[in-house]
Steps between C-alpha positions, in 0.01 A plus 500: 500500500645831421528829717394816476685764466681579838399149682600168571412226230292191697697189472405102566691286715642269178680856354711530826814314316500775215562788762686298722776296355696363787295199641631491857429846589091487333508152743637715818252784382199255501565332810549903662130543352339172631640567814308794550836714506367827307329778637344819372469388180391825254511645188577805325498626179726223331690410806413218746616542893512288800653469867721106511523320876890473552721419809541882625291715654371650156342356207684554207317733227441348181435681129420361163470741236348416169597638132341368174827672267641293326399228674204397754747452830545546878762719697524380845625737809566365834629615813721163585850449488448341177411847323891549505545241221237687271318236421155514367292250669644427893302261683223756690479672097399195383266362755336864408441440176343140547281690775367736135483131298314321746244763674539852355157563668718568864670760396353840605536791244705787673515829425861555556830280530472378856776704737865362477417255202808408289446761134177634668480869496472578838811259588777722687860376605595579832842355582484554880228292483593254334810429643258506846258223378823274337626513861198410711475220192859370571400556865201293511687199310740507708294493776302194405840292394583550903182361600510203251866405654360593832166274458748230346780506733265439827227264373727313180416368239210253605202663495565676171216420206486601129301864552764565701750451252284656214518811768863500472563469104269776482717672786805447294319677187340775679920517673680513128223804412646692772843484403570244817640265230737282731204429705299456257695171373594386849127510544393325162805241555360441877144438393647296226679280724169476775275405119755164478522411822079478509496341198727227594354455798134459343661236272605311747900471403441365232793563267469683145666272215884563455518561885529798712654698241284405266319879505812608510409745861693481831611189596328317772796266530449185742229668607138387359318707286285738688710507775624913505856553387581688872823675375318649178227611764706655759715683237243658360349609823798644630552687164140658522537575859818737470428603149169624676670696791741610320264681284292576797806726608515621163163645503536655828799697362778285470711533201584235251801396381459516092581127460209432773264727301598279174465154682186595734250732354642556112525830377490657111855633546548821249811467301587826764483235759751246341807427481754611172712249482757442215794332379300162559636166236190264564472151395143325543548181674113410544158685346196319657141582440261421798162584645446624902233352710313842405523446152743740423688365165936605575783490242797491650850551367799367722807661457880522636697758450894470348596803668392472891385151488088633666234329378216708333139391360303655225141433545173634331208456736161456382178358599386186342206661275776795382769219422314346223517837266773622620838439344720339720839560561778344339769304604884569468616185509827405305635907516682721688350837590830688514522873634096483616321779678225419674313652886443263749200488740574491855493111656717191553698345262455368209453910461180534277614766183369676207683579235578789352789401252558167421847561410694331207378162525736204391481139471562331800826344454752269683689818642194683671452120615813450658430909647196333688707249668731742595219769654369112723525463827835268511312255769212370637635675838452834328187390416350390870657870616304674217212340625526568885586860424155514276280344758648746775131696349238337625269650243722360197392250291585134593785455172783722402635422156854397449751385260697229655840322379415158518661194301329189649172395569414169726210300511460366840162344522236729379664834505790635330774712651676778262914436611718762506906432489475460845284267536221694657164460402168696462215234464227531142193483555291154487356489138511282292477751221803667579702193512380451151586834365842501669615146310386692184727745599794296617503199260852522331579822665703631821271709777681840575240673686128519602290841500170468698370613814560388827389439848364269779306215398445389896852456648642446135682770341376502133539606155234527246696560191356699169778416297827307463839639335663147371851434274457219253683424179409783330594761815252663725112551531219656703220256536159564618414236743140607623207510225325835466239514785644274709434534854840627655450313792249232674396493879685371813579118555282417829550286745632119461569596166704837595712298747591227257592737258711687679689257672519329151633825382813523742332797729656592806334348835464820641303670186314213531402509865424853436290479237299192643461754796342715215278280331324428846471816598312534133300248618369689825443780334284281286360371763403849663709661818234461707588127572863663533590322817840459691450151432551567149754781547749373776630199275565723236637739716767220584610470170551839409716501818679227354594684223614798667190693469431630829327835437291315243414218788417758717236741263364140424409349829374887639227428226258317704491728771310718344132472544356660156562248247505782193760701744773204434453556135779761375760323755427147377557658104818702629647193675421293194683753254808545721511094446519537182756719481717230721419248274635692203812549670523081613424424171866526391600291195487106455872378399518283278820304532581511017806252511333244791487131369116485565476803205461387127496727235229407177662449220239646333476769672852623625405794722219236685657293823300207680509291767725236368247157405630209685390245227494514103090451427453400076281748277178307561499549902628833476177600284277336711592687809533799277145446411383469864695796663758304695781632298639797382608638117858526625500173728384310211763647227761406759376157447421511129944672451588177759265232263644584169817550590544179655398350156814415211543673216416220305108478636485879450551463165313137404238649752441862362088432539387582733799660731554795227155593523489529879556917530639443855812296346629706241730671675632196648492314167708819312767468713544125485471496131714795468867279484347248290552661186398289203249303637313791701488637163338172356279512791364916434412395146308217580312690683469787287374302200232231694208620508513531897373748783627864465715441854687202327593746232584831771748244689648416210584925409648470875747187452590668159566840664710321777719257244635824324573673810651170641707586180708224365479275091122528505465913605450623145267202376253569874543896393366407144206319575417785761507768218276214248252469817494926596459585117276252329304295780083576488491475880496849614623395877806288301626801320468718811731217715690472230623845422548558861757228536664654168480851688630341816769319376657843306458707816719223705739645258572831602808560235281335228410718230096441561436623838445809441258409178359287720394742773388769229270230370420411804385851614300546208263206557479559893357855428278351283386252779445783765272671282258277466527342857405831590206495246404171622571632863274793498319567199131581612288222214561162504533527101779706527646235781436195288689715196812578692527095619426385126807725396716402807464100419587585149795676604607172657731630733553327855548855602105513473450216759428737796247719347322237374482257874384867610221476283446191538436501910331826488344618201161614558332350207518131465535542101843640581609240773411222251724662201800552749450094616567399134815767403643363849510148405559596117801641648624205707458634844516163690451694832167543417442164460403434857251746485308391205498124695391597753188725262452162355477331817176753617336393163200437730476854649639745165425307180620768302796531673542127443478530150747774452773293731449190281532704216831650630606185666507347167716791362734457734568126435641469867467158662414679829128559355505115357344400805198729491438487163429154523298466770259760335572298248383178651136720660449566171521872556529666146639205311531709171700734709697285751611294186626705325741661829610102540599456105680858512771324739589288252636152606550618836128429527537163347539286769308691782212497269451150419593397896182688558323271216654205631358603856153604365428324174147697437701752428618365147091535378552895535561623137694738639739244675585331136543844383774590712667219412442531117646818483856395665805346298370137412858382552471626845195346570583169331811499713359563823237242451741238411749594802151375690417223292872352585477591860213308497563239327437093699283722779165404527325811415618571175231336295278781667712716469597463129115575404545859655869513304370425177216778546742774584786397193162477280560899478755479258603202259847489558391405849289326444674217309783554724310421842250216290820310453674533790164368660474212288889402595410574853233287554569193263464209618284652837171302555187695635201642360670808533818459376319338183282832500783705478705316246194507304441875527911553385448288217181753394751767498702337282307394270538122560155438633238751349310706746123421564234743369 
């Protein structure tokens, strides 16, 4: 319906979507409307007004104006924070104009712009004013945090239901409106934490599939699921209770230091306000891209600088419905931002910046590399200092970021522990995910430092590293090794769980007295101080004695004696602080003794130590306790290196299927082919030319790169086959290996006349690479994503093998995640090949997911996903599909396949069973049949068996015959029905005897 001139044009609810594009905010505006949230609703001339319910003291005043030129549209005005961002529909704007869609009737026709409405006439600024009600806003939040920690502290947790969580999300938003942004989130993470406690509880521990982790929230540990994580609890409570006073005394007149006024309440800080700062060299080491618990959308830049060694972040800010058309920021990964200028806001490091000259930029090379290590701390001593000196501020955050010099990491149970050439330690965080992305990082490659965050993970000192700087063959590299939008950082180990892990870890027995002291003091608070009695005090009292604490004991065991359970409240959080400033400074560094006998290094991985294995386990019973958790990537490559190198020569080479196409033994294979000259040489073409999984043919590139660098009569034949396979192979992952070992093998010749050609080239194509892993990083449209990994997998460079497990992992649209599965195993990354296993394995829970691993698996052609394959295989879970993975191997699938035929003979009716078959080298399948046949032969199971033979060699003819008359020698002679059945049916196939109709 159109307007008149100079009103607003009636709309129906179904036209919403055309005035209001961004779904989540017409969803937040309909729920404000239902609610019963606007008041005063009126009209005038073409503008619509109303009052919207917030959290302060004043509804906020809303405005819609209406133009028909050129367009029909909507203006919204609004008196809340979010008016700052410009935006034309905020939440209360459009809950306004569903109130005009769904009952224009309600709203009263005025005869003027109602007083103080946002573009009404009669609107007037008056700062003093303002600034008055923004305080008794702040005021009033801050007021009702202190009674929620206050009503929490005394009674606990108990008694606390669902409204009265709702009550404190919508604290938390009505908080982050008036600028009380720290707690805000404390508030929203609090509530968050109280939501999964009562929902665990109300499922009655039962655990979600994949585990506690599974949701990928704070961990319960050995605690069941419901139970409340105490530490997380008590943490938060203590941050909201001196955040809250210390803004109390802020309000009353107390100044604040500018980095409070950053971390606490936010502030739009003029560029009169900042910081110049020049001179800066800056080299991203991380760019993440993440969403806050109130769905605020931040882009974040990481950066060190060359010249003074701080850490600074870029970030652009946004919330969730602006991010979507806005365009985000880029990345400067792979340069050098030499002779910057930027301001800084006030805060902790990393310092947040904006730029306002980017300086010359340059590609990031293996000088301003070696420039990073230099601007490191030297230790992980340096390190633990850092940290105590940081955490000296109560109100900073929990992490400071660091670069570390680090050359050893050691997997001791669970956890790894970044080693320093010292042998001190700083423990990695528990996850699984990180372990993954570090062996992508260190595979073939020297660790020389870690850059991350760190900070107290309980009583364990810890680093959550961003990024790696590694050495390999072809010199050094910065490597991301946490996905965009990973979480930093995952709750507190509790209880059982904390203790084991800590005592696994090597921590002190005084940091971990002290912080089981800690955890159950978390768990009174819990509880609620009003059943703080000396019953529960005096023991802990004790202990703190015990550990030299005697003004600690003291404040502790004079907390009973007061009557007024809310008056033990701010001593209980001040005692429980000043603990945790003791335990940061017990929680020294694990040592790690490097050269001890009971240390192995991985051959695969040379900067990874373990435990040293007491026994040498075979392949087979390494996988299997690979496959049920009982055994570690590094663990079981110590045992993979001990297997095949305990093998001769001579097997190697007779037995190149399946070892060469087991990615964990190439390294191990390489270097015991590399003296063999001729025949390792015989042994790379064979598997080169049969028609054999793609790992097969990447081990053989390694044992070719490793004779010519052995050197010796067969160095220029090994160097000539590598130049055949890098120019004129089809397999884009073959070139890439292949070129590199050519590359690497002129660069361990630093007077030969191609290093420097070498490095030019080299250059040239990593630019290229950085470009579009930036693209594919942070380009806003998943077409543009998917564009940028199509171009990066026909680049073929291993260079691209980052970027592209990035997207993989964290991609937001599944389109891209898929794409970046199949250029990862195009371009033989074995690591990955646990990961799409284990995708295969949850075939019940993600078929798609299933699919795409099968698909990949298949690629890959490593014997690791063998297993898998055919027990999906033997389900019958996409046959087509499976099938075609098992064939790709080649005859490493040969024998594993028909075992599981053998086992399950139903299996051989599947068309798709014959199929695989068909389609691999009839001499190879006549062979392995025979080998079986002659095995067999004199048992008594081989007339029933022969039936099944002749079915599978019926694929191909020169099989066929083959296994028909190796039958008919095999059983002549052999009375039985069945043996007379079977020499029967091998006559048929010959011809002898013609087959029934």
């Amino acid at each position: 319906m159109s307007a008149a001139p100079g009103e607003v044009q009636r709309i129906g609810a179904a036209e919403l979507r055309a005035f209001i594009q961004d779904a989540g905010e017409l969803k937040k505006g309909t729920l404000l409307y239902d609610g019963g949230q606007l008041l005063n609703l009126a009209r005038y001339e073409n503008k619509l007004f109303c009052d919207a319910k917030g959290s302060g003291a004043s509804p906020y005043k809303v405005t819609l104006v209406y133009s028909d030129a050129p367009a029909p549209g909507f203006k919204g005005r609004c008196t809340c924070p979010a008016r700052a961002f410009n935006t034309a529909f905020c939440k209360h704007a459009a809950a306004l104009l569903v109130a005009w869609a769904r009952a224009p009737e309600s709203f009263a026709v005025s005869d003027a712009a109602p007083p103080g409405a946002p573009g009404g006439e009669t609107a007037r600024k008056s700062v003093k004013k303002g600034a008055a009600n923004a305080q008794a806003m702040m005021k009033s939040g801050v007021e009702q945090v202190s009674t929620l920690v206050r009503e929490l502290g005394v009674a606990g947790v108990a008694a606390i239901g669902a409204d009265r969580i709702e009550q404190m999300e919508k604290l938390a938003e009505g908080l982050r409106e008036n600028r009380l942004r720290r707690l805000s989130a404390r508030t929203l993470d609090l509530a968050a934490l109280l939501r999964g406690q009562a929902a665990g509880a109300a499922a009655g521990g039962r655990q979600p599939a994949g585990g506690p982790q599974a949701a990928g929230g704070p961990r319960a540990g050995g605690a069941r699921r419901g139970a409340l994580p105490a530490v997380a609890y008590a943490n938060l409570m203590a941050d909201l209770l001196l955040t809250a006073r210390k803004l109390e005394k802020h309000l009353a007149g107390e100044p604040l230091d500018d980095r409070h006024v950053e971390e606490l309440v936010g502030k739009t800080w003029k560029a009169s306000d900042r910081k110049p700062t020049g001179g800066l060299t800056l080299v991203e080491y991380a760019f993440s891209t993440r969403t806050t618990s109130d769905d605020f959308v931040i882009r974040e830049s990481r950066f060190l600088d060359l010249e003074s060694g701080r850490h600074f972040s870029e970030k652009q800010i946004l919330p969730a419905f602006m991010a979507k058309r806005t365009e985000p920021k880029r990345s400067f990964a792979g340069e050098v931002l030499a002779g910057a200028r930027a301001t800084t806001y006030p805060g902790y490091p990393p310092l947040r910046l904006d730029f306002t000259d980017l300086g010359d930029k340059r590609p990031l090379d293996a000088g301003a590399l070696e420039a990073v290590l230099a601007r490191a701390l030297p230790d992980v001593g340096a390190a633990l200092a850092a940290l105590q000196e940081h955490r000296k501020d109560v109100f900073a955050p929990d992490l400071v970021p660091v670069a570390v010099r680090t050359d050893t990491l050691f997997a001791r149970g669970a956890r790894l522990s970044a080693v320093d050439d010292k042998g001190e330690a700083l423990h990695l965080p528990d996850d699984p995910a990180l372990e993954e992305r570090l062996a992508g990082s260190l595979r073939d490659a020297r660790l020389r430092a870690l850059l991350g965050d760190v900070g107290i993970d309980a009583a364990l000192p810890t680093l959550w590293p961003l990024a790696a700087i590694v050495e390999g063959p072809l010199g050094l590299s910065l490597l991301p090794v946490v996905e965009q939008g990973a979480a930093v950082r995952s709750g507190p180990l509790e209880g059982s769980a904390w203790n084991a892990a800590a005592r696994e870890a090597g921590a002190s027995p005084a940091a971990i007295a002290l912080g089981e002291v800690r955890e159950e003091l978390a768990e009174a608070l819990a509880t609620g101080l009003t059943g703080l009695s000396a019953r529960v005090t005096d023991p802990l009292a004790e202990r703190l004695r015990d550990l030299r604490l005697e003004k600690q004991a003291a404040l502790l065991q004079g907390l009973p004696q007061k009557p007024e359970p809310a008056d033990r409240l701010d001593d209980f959080i001040k005692l429980y602080q000043v603990l945790e400033m003791a335990l940061v400074r017990l929680a020294g560094a694990t040592h790690i003794d490097r050269g001890g006998e009971a240390i192995e290094r991985v051959p695969t991985y040379e900067s990874v130590a373990v435990a040293r294995p007491d026994e040498t386990l075979p392949p087979d019973e390494v996988a299997r306790r690979r496959a049920a958790g009982a055994m570690s990537r590094y663990v079981a490559a110590v045992h993979h290196a001990r297997y095949y190198a305990s093998l001769p020569a001579s097997e190697l080479v007779e037995s190149i299927f399946p070892i060469w196409a087991d990615g964990t033994a190439t390294p191990t294979i390489a270097r015991t082919f590399a003296p063999l000259g001729a025949e390792a040489i015989a042994a790379a073409e064979k598997a080169l030319t049969v028609k054999a999984g793609r790992v097969a043919k990447l081990t053989a590139v390694r044992v070719l790169q490793a004779v010519v660098q052995h050197g010796g009569p067969a160095r220029a034949e090994a160097a000539a086959m590598l130049g055949k396979v890098a120019e004129h192979a089809k397999d884009a992952g073959l070139r890439a290996l292949a070129r590199d070992a050519l590359d690497a093998i002129d660069l361990a010749q630093p007077a030969g006349p191609g290093g420097g050609a070498v490095r030019a080239r080299r250059a040239a194509r990593m630019e290229r690479v950085q470009e579009l892993a930036k693209t594919l990083g942070a380009a806003p449209t998943k077409e543009e994503r998917g564009e940028a990994l199509k171009a990066l997998a026909e680049l073929g460079d291993l260079a691209a093998l980052p970027a592209l497990r990035r997207a993989f992992y964290a991609d937001a649209a599944r389109g891209v995640r898929e794409e970046a599965a199949y250029a990862l195993a195009h371009l033989g990354d074995v690591e990955m090949v646990e990961t799409f296993v284990r995708m295969l394995a949850s075939r019940g829970e993600d078929e798609r997911e299933a699919k795409i691993a099968a698909y990949a698996l298949g690629y890959l052609g490593d014997v690791r996903g063998l297993s898998e394959l055919l027990s999906a295989y033997a389900e019958g879970y996409k046959p087509g599909i499976v099938a075609d993975a098992i064939r790709a191997f080649g005859p490493v699938a040969l024998a594993p396949l028909v075992d599981l035929i053998e086992a399950r003979p139903e299996i051989a009716k599947r068309a798709a069973a014959l199929d695989a078959l068909k389609k691999m080298d009839d001499t190879a399948v006549a062979g392995c049949l025979l080998e079986r046949i002659e095995a067999r032969r004199g048992d008594a199971d081989l007339a029933d068996k022969a039936q099944l033979y002749l079915k599978l060699a019926d694929v191909h003819p020169h099989s066929r015959r083959e296994v028909a008359t190796a039958i008919t020698a095999a059983l002549a002679g052999v009375e039985g029905k069945e043996a007379q059945a079977a020499v029967k049916a091998a006559q048929r196939a010959l011809g002898v005897v013609k087959r029934s109709k």
